[in-house]
GUZAFI-594791 format. One record per atom (N, C-alpha, C, O): residue in one letter; x, y, z. Coordinates in pm, whole numbers, padded with zeros to 5 digits, always signed. Example, Ala and Ser with C-alpha at 12.3 -4.5 7.8 and 13.67 -1.06 7.14 Angstrom:
BEGIN
A+01319-00569+00780/A+01230-00450+00780/A+01320-00330+00780/A+01424-00332+00846/S+01285-00225+00708/S+01367-00106+00714/S+01290+00003+00787/S+01341+00114+00804/
! end
This chain:
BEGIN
X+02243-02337+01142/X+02120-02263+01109/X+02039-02233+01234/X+01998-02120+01263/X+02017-02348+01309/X+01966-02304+01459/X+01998-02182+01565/X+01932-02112+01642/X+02150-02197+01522/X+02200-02061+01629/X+02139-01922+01526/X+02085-01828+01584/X+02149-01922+01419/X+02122-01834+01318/X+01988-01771+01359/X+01987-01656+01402/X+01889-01833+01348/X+01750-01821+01425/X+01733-01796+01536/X+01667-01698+01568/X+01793-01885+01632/X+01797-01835+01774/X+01833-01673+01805/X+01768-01591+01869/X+01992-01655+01716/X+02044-01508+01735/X+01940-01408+01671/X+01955-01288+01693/X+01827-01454+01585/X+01719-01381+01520/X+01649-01332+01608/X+01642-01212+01634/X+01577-01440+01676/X+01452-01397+01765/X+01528-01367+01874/X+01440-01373+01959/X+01652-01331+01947/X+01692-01266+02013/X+01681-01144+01991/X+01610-01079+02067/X+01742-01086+01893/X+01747-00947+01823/X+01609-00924+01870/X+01597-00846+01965/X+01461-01001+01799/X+01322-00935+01784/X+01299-00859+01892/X+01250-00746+01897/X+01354-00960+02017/X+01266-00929+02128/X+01374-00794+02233/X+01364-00748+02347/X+01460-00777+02132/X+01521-00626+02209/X+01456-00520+02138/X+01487-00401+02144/X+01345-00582+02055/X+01247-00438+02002/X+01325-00302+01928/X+01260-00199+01907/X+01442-00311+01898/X+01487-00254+01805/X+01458-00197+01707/X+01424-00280+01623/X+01450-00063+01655/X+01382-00025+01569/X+01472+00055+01500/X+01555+00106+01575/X+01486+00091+01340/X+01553+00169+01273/X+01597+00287+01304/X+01702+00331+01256/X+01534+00343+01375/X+01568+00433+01410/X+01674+00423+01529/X+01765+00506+01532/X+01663+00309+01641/X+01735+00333+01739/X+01889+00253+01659/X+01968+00187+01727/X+01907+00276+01502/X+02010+00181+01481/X+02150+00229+01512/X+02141+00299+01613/X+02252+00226+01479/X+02408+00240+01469/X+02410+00349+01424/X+02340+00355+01323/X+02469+00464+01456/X+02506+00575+01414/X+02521+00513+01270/X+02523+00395+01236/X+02534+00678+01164/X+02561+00653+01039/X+02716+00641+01004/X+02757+00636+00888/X+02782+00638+01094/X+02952+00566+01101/X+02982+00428+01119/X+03087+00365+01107/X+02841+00389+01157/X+02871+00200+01200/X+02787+00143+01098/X+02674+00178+01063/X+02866+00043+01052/X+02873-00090+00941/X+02856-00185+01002/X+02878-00170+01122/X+02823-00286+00970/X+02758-00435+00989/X+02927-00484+00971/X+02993-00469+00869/X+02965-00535+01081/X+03105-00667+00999/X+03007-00785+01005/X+02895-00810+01050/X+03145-00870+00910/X+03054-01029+00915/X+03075-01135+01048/X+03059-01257+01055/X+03108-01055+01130/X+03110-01088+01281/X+03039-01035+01360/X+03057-01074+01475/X+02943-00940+01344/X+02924-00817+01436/X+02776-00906+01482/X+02716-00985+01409/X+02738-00865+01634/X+02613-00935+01691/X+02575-00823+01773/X+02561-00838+01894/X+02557-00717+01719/X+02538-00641+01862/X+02394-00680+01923/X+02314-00750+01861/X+02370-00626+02053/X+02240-00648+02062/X+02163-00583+02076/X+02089-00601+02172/X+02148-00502+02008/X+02034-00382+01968/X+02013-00361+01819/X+01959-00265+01764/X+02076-00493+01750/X+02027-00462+01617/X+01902-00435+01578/X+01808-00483+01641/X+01879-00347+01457/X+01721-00344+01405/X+01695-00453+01324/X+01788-00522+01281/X+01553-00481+01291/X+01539-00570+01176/X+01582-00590+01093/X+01570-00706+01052/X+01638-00520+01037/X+01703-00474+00898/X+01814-00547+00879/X+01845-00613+00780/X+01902-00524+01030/X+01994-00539+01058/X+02064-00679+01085/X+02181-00717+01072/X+01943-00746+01129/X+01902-00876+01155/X+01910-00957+01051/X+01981-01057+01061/X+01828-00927+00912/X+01819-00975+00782/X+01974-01018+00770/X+02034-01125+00754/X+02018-00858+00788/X+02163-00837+00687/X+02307-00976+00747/X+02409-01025+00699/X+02241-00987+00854/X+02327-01104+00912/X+02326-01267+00868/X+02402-01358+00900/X+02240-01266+00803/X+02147-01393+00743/X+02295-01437+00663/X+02345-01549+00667/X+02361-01287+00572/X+02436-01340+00474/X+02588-01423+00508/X+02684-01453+00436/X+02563-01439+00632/X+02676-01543+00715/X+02654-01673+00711/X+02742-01756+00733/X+02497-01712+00673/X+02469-01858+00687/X+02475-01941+00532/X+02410-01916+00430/X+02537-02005+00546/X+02537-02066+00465/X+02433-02157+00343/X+02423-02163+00220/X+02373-02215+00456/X+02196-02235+00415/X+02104-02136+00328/X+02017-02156+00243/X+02167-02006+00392/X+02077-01902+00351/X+02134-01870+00217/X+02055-01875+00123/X+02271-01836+00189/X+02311-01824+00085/X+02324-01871-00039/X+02350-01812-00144/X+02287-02057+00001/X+02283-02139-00070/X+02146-02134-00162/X+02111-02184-00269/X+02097-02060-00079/X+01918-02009-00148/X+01897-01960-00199/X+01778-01939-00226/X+02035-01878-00277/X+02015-01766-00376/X+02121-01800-00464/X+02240-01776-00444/X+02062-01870-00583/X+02133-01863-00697/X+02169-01735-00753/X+02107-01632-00723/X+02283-01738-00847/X+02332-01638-00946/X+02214-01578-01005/X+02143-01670-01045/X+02160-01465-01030/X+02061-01383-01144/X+02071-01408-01263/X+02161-01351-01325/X+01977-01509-01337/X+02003-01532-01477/X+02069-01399-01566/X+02066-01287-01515/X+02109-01414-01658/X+02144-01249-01746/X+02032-01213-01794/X+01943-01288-01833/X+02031-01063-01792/X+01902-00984-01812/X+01954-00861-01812/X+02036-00810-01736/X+01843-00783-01990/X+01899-00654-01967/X+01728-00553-01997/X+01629-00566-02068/X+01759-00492-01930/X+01611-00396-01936/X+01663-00277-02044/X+01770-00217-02059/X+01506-00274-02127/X+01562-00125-02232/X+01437-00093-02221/X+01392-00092-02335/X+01345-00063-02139/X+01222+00004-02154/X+01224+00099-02081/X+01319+00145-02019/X+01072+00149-02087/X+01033+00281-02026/X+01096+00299-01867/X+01089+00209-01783/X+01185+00488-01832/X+01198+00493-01730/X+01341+00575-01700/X+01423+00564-01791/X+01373+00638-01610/X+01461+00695-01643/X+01533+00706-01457/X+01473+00704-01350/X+01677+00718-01488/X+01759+00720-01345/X+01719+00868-01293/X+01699+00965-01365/X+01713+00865-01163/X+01726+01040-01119/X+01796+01038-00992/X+01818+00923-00955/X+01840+01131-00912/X+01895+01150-00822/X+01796+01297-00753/X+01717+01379-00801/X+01858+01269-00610/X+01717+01352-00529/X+01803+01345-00388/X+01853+01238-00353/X+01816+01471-00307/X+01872+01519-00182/X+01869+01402-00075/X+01763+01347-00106/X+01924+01327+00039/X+01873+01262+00140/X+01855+01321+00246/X+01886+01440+00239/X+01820+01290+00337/X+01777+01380+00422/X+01986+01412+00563/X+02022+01501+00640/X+02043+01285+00516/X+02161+01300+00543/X+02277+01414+00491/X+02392+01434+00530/X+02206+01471+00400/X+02320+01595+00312/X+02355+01473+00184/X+02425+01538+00106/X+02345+01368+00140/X+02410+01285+00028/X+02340+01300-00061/X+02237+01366-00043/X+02370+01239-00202/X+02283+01227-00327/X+02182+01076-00292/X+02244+00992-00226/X+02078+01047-00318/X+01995+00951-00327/X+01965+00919-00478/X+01966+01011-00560/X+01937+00787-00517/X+01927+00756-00692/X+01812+00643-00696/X+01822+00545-00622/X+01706+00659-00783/X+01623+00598-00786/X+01591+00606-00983/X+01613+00689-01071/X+01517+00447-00975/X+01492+00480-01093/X+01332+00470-01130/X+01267+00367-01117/X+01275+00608-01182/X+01161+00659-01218/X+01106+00602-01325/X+01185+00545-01400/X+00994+00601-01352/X+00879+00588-01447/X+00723+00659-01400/X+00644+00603-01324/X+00699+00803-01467/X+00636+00891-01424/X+00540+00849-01473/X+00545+00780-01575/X+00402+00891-01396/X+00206+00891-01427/X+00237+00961-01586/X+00334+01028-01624/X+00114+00916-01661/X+00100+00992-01798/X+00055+01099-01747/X+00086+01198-01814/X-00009+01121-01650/X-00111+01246-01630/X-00013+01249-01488/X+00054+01159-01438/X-00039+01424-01437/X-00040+01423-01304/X-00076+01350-01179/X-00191+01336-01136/X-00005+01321-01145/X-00045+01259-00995/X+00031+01265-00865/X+00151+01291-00875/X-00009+01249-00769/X+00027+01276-00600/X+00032+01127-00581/X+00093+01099-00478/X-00024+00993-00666/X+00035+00846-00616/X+00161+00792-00638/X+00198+00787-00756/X+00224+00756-00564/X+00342+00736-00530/X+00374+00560-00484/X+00337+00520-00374/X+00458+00449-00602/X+00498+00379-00563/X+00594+00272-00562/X+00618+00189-00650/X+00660+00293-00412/X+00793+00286-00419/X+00835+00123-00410/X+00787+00035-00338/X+00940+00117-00509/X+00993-00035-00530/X+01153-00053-00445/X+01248+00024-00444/X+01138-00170-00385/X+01289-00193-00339/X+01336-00293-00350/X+01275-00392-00309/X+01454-00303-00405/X+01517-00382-00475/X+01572-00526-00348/X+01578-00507-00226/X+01606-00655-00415/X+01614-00768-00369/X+01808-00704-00342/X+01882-00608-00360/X+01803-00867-00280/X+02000-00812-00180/X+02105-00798-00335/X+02224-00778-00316/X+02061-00808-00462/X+02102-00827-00562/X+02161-00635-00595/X+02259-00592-00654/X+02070-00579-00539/X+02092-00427-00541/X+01947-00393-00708/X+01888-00476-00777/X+01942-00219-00712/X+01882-00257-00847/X+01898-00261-00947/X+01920-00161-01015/X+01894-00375-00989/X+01953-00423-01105/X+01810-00457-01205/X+01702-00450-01147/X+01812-00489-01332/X+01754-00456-01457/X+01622-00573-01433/X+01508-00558-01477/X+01667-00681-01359/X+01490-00718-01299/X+01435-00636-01226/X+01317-00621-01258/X+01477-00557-01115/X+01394-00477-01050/X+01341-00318-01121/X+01266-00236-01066/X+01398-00308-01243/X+01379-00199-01320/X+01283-00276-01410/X+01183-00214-01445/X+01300-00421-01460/X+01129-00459-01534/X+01056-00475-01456/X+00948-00486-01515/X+01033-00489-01295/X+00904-00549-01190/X+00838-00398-01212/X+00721-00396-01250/X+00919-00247-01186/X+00901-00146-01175/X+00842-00131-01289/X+00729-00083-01279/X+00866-00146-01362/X+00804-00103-01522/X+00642-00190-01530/X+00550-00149-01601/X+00636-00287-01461/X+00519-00380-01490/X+00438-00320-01382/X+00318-00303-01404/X+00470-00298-01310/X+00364-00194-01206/X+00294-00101-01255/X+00173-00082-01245/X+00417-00009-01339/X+00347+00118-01399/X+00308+00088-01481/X+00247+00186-01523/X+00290-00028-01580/X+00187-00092-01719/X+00044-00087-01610/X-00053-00014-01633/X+00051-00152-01527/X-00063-00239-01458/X-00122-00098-01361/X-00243-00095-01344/X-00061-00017-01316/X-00114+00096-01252/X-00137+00239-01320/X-00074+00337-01278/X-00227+00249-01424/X-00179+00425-01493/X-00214+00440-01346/X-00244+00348-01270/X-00202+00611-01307/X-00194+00699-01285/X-00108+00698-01176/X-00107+00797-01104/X-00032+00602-01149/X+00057+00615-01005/X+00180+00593-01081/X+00208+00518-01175/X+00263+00703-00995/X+00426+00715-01022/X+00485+00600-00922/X+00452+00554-00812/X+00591+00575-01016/X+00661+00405-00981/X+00823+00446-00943/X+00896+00479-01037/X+00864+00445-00839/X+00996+00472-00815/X+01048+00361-00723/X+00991+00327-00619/X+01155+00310-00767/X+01218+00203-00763/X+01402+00255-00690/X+01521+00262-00720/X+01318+00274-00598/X+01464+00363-00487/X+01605+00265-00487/X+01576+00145-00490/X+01737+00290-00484/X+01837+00244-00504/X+01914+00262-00337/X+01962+00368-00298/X+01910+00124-00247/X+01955+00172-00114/X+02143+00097-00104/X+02211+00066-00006/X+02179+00089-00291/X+02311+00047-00246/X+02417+00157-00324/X+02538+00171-00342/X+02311+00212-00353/X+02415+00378-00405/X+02486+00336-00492/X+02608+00351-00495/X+02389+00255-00609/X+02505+00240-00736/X+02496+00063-00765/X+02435+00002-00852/X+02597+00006-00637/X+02645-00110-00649/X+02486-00179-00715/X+02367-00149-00699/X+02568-00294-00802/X+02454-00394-00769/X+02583-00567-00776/X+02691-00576-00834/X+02521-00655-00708/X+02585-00769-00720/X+02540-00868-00800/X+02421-00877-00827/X+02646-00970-00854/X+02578-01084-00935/X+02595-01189-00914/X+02560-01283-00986/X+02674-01197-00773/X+02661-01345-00721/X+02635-01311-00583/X+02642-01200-00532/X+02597-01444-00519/X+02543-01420-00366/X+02717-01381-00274/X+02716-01285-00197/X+02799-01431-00285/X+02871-01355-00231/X+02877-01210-00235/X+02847-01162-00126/X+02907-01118-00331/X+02856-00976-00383/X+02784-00958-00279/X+02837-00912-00177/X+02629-00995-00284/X+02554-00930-00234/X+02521-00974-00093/X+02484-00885-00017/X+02529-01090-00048/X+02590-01060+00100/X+02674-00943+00190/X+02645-00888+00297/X+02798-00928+00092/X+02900-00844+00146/X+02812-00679+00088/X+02840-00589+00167/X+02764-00654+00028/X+02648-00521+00021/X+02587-00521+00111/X+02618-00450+00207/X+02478-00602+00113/X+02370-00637+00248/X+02421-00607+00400/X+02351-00569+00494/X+02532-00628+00401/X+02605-00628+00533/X+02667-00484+00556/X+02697-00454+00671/X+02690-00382+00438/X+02744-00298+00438/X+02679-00172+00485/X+02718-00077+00553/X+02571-00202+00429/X+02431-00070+00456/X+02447-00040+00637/X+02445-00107+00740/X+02463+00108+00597/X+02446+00150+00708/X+02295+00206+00732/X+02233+00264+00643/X+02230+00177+00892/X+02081+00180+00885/X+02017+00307+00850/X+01917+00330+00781/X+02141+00428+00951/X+02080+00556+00915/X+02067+00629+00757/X+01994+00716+00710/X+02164+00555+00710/X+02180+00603+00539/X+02050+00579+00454/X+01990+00650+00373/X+02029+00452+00502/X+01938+00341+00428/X+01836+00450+00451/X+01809+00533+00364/X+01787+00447+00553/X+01656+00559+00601/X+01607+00699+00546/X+01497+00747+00520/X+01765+00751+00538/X+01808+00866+00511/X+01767+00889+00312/X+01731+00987+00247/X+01790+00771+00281/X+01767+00768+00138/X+01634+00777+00114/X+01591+00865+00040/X+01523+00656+00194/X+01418+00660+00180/X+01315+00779+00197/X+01220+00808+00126/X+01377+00857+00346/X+01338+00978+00394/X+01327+01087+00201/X+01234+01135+00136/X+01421+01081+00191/X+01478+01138+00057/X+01396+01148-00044/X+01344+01254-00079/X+01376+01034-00099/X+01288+00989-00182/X+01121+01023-00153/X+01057+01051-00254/X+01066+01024-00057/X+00970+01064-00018/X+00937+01201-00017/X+00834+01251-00061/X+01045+01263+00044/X+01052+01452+00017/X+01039+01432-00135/X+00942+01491-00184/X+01091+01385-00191/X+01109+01393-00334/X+00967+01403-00400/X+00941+01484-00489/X+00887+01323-00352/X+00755+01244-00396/X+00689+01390-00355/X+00595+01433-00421/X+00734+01454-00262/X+00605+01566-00208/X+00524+01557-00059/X+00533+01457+00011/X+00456+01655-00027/X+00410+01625+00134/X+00285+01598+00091/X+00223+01551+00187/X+00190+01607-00045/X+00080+01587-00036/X+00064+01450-00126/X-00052+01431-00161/X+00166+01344-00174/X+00165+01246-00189/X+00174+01141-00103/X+00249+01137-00005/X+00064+01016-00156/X+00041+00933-00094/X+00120+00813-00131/X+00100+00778-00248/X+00208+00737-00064/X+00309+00615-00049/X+00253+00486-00055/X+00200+00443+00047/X+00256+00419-00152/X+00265+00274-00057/X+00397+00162-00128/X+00410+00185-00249/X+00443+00108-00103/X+00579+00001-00111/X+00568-00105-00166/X+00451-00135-00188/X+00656-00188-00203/X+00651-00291-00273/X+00801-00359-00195/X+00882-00304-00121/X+00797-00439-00225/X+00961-00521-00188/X+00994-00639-00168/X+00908-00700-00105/X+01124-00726-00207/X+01152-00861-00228/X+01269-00924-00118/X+01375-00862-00132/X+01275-01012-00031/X+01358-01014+00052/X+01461-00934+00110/X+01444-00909+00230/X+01588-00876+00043/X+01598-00730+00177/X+01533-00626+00161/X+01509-00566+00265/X+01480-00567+00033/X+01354-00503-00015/X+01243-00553+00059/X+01164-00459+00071/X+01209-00634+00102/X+01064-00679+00184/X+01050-00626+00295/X+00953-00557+00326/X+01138-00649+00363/X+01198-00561+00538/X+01200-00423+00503/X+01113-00364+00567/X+01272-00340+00418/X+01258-00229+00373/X+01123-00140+00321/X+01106-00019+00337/X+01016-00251+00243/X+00926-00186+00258/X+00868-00169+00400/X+00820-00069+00453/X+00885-00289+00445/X+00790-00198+00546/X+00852-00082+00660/X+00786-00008+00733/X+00996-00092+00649/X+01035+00028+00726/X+01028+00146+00625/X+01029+00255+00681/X+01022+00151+00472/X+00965+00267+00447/X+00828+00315+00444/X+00804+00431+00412/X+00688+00189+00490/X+00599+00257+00563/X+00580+00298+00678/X+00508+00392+00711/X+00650+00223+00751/X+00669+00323+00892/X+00714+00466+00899/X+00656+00551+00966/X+00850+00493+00805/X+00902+00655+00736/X+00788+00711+00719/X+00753+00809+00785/X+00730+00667+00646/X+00628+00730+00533/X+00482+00796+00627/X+00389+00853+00570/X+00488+00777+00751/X+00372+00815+00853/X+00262+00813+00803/X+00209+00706+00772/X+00207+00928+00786/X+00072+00966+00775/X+00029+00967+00625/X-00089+00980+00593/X+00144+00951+00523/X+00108+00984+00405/X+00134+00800+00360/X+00199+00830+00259/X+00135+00720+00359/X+00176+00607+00415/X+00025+00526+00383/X-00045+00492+00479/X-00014+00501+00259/X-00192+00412+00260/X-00142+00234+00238/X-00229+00152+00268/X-00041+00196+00200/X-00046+00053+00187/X+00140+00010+00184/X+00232+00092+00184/X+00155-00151+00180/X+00298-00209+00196/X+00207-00351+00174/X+00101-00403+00208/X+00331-00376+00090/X+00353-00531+00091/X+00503-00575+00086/X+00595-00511+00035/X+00508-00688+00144/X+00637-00736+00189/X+00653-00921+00128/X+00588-01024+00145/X+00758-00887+00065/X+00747-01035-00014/X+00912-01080+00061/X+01017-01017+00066/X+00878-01194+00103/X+00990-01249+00251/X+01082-01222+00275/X+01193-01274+00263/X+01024-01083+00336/X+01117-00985+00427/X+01137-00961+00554/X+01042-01006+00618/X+01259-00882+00658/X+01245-00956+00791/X+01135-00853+00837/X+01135-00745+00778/X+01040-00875+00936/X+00920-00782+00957/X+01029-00732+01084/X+01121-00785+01146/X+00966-00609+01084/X+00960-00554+01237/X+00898-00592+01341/X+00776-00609+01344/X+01003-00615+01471/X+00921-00602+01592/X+00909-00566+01706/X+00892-00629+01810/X+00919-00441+01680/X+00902-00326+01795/X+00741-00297+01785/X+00701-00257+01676/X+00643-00315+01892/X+00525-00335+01867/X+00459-00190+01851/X+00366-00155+01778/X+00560-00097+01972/X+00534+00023+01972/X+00512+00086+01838/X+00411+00133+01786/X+00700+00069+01778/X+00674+00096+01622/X+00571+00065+01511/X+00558+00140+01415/X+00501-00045+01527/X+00441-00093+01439/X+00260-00027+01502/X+00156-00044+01438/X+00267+00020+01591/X+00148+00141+01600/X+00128+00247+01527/X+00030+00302+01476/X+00275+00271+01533/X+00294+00416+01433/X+00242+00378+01259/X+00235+00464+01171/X+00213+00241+01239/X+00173+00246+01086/X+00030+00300+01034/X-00074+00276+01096/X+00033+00348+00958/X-00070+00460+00884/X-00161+00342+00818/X-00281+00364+00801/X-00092+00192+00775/X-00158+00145+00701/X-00170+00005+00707/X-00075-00050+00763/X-00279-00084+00656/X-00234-00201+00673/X-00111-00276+00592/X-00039-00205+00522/X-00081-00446+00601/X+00009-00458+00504/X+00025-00620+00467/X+00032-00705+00555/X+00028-00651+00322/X+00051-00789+00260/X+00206-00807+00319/X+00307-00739+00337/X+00158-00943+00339/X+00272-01026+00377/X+00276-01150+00291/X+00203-01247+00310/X+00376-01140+00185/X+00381-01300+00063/X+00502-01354+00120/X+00610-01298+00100/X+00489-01485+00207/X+00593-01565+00269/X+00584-01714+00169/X+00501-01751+00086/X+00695-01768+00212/X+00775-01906+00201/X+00764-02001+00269/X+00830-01993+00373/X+00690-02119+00252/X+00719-02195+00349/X+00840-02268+00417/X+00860-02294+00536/X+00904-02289+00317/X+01035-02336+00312/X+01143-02230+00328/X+01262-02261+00327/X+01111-02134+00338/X+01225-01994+00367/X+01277-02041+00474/X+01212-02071+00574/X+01435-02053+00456/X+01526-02069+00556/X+01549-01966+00624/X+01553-02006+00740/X+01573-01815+00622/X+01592-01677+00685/X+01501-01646+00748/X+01516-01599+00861/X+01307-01675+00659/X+01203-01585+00746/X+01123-01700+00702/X+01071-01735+00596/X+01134-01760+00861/X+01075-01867+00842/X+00935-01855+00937/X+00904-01773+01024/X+00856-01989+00873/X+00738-01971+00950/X+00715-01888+01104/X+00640-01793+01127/X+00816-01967+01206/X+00782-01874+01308/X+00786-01738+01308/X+00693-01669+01351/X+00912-01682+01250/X+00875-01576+01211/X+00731-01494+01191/X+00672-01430+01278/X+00693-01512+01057/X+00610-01490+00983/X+00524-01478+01141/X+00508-01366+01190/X+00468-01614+01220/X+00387-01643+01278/X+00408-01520+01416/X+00300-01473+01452/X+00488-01485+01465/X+00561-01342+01563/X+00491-01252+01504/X+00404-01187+01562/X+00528-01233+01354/X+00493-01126+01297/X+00360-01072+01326/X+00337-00973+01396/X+00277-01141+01266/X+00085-01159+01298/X+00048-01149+01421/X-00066-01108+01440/X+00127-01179+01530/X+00116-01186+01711/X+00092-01059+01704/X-00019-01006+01701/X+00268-00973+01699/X+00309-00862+01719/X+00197-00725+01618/X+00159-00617+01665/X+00172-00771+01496/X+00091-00690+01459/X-00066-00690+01539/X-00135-00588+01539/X-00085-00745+01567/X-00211-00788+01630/X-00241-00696+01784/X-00342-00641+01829/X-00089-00711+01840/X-00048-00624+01970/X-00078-00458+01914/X-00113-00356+01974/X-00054-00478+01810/X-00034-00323+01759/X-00149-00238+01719/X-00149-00115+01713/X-00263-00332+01688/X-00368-00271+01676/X-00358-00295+01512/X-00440-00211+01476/X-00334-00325+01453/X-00287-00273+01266/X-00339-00444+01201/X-00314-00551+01255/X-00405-00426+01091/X-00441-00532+01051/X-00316-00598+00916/X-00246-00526+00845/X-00319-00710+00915/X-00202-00815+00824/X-00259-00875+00762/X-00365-00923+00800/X-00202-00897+00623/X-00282-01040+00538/X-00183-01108+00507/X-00133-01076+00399/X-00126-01202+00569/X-00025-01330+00564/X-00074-01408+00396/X-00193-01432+00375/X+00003-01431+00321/X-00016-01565+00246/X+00126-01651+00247/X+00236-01608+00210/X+00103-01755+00287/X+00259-01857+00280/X+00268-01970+00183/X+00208-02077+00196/X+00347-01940+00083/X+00314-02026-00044/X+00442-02174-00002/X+00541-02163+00071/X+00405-02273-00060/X+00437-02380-00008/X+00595-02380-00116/X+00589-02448-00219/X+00698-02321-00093/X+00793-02250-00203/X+00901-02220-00125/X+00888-02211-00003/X+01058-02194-00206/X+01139-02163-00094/X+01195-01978-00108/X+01184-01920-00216/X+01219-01948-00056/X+01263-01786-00061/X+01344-01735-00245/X+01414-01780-00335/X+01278-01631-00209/X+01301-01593-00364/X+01179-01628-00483/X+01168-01568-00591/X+01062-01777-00417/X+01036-01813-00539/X+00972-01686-00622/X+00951-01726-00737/X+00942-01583-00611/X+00866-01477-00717/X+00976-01431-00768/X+00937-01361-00862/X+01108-01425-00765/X+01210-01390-00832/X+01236-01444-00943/X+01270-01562-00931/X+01230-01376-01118/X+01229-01495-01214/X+01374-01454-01249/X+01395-01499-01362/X+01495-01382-01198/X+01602-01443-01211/X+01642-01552-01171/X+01736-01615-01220/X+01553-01597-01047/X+01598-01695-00998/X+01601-01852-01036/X+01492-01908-01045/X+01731-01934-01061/X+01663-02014-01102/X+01559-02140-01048/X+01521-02241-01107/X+01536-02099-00932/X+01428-02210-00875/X+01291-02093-00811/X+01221-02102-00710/X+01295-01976-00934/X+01147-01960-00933/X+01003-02032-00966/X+01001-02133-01036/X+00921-01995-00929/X+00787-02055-00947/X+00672-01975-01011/X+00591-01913-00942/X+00669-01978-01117/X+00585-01917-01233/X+00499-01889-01174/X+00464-01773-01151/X+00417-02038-01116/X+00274-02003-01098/X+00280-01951-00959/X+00214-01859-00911/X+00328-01991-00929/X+00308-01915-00723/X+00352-01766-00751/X+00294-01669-00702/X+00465-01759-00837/X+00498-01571-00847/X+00339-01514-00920/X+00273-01422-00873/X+00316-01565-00998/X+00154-01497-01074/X+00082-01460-00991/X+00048-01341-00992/X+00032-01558-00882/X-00080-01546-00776/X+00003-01455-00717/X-00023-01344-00764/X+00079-01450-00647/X+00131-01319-00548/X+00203-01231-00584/X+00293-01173-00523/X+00136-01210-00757/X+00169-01092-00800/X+00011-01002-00772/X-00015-00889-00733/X-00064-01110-00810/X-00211-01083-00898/X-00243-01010-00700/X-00261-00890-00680/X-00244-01089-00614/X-00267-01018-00497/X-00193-00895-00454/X-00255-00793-00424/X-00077-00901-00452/X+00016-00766-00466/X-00088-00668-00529/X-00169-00601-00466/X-00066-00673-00702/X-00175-00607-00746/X-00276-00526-00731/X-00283-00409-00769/X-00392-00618-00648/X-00503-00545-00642/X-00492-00511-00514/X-00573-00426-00477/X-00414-00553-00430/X-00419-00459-00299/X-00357-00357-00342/X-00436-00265-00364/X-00192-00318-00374/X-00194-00171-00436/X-00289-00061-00497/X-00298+00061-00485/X-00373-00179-00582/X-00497-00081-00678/X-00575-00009-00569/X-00582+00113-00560/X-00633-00093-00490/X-00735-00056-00359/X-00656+00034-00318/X-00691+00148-00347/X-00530+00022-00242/X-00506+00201-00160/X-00434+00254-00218/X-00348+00296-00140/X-00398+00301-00385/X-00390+00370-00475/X-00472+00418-00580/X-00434+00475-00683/X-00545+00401-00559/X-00662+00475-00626/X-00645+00586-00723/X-00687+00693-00679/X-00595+00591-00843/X-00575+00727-00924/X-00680+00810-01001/X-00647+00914-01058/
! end
């Protein structure tokens, strides 16, 4: 686990950023170390450790039949992109985007999506799909997904999804461990139209430069006990944002990775409530409908 971390904060400090990732021909092997990985990229390596894997139980069974519907939408790569929607009752330009845990999205991340849009009228809830279909149901599965994503695709989808949303809609993210890292590289995408992110223990970015370019501030719901994004982490993170000019709201619940996940079975009711209830009303504040 030590070298695991070590090879982490190596990656950070080559400042790597999504954009400077692997052509859209290069794949992650479960050997691969380059050293210019992005964050993202960094995460996706996690699924080699054993420790880490051991942290993610099987997804209880669960089937979603509510409000919401699949769509597909151009990427900015020439491919199809697939997300699954649940539209404002009324018109709206708010826009907010869900990303799914290393599980892919699967029918919990289609009820988190659905409980947003209960809890938010007037903002559209899209719950972007960055494994093109797949979803996994054991941590092996989704390791070998996680590892597969190529960075420019990944981007390319999000890019996608956003055209989709419109140029005069306003963004902000949601997301759960590889979804957490993802939101916030789809607020960095998201530039100027870009009002909020929260990141539930995901790998942050740290290219400091990059993290100037954010439009917005951003929740950070960490783990204390998270073996992948662990305190120091977290603690880089707040440095590096700080370098950046951009303000952070850290909370680190005394819990191990995943706990807001209620497939999971060593979720935590009450710690997922509270850092839902904060999630929440920070969305409400820079979504405003």
């Amino acid at each position: 686990m030590k070298k695991i971390l070590l090879f982490v904060a190596a990656v950070f400090s080559s400042g790597a950023a999504v954009a400077q990732g692997p052509s859209a021909a290069t794949v992650l092997s479960c050997c691969a170390r380059p050293a210019t990985a992005s964050a993202t990229e960094a995460f996706a390596m996690l699924a080699n450790d054993q420790d880490f894997i051991g942290g993610h139980d099987a997804p209880l069974p669960y089937s979603y039949a509510g409000e919401g519907q699949m769509i597909e939408f151009k990427t900015t790569d020439g491919q199809t992109g697939h997300a699954f929607e649940i539209k404002s009752a009324k018109p709206s330009n708010k826009y907010l985007f869900v990303y799914q845990e290393w599980w892919g999205l699967n029918d919990y991340i289609k009820k988190e999506a659905a409980r947003f849009a209960e809890e938010m009228p007037g903002v559209n809830v899209l719950a972007v799909d960055l494994y093109d279909g797949q979803v996994a149901t054991t941590p092996e599965e989704a390791g070998k997904l996680m590892q597969s994503i190529k960075t420019d695709h990944a981007a390319a989808i999000i890019k996608g999804a956003q055209l989709y949303a419109g140029p005069k809609a306003q963004f902000a993210s949601v997301g759960w461990c590889f979804g957490g890292g993802w939101s916030l590289q789809s607020a960095l995408l998201g530039g100027k139209q870009t009002v909020g992110c929260v990141m539930y223990y995901g790998m942050p970015e740290k290219d400091v430069a990059k993290l100037k370019t954010l439009n917005s501030d951003v929740l950070g719901l960490f783990a204390e006990q998270d073996k992948g994004i662990s305190p120091a982490i977290v603690a880089q993170f707040e440095k590096d944002m700080a370098a950046a000019g951009k303000k952070v709201t850290v909370k680190e619940y005394p819990a191990v990775h995943a706990f807001a996940n209620p497939s999971n079975p060593k979720y935590d009711q009450a710690l997922a409530a509270d850092a839902h209830q904060r999630a929440l009303a920070y969305l409400k504040a820079r979504l405003k409908a």
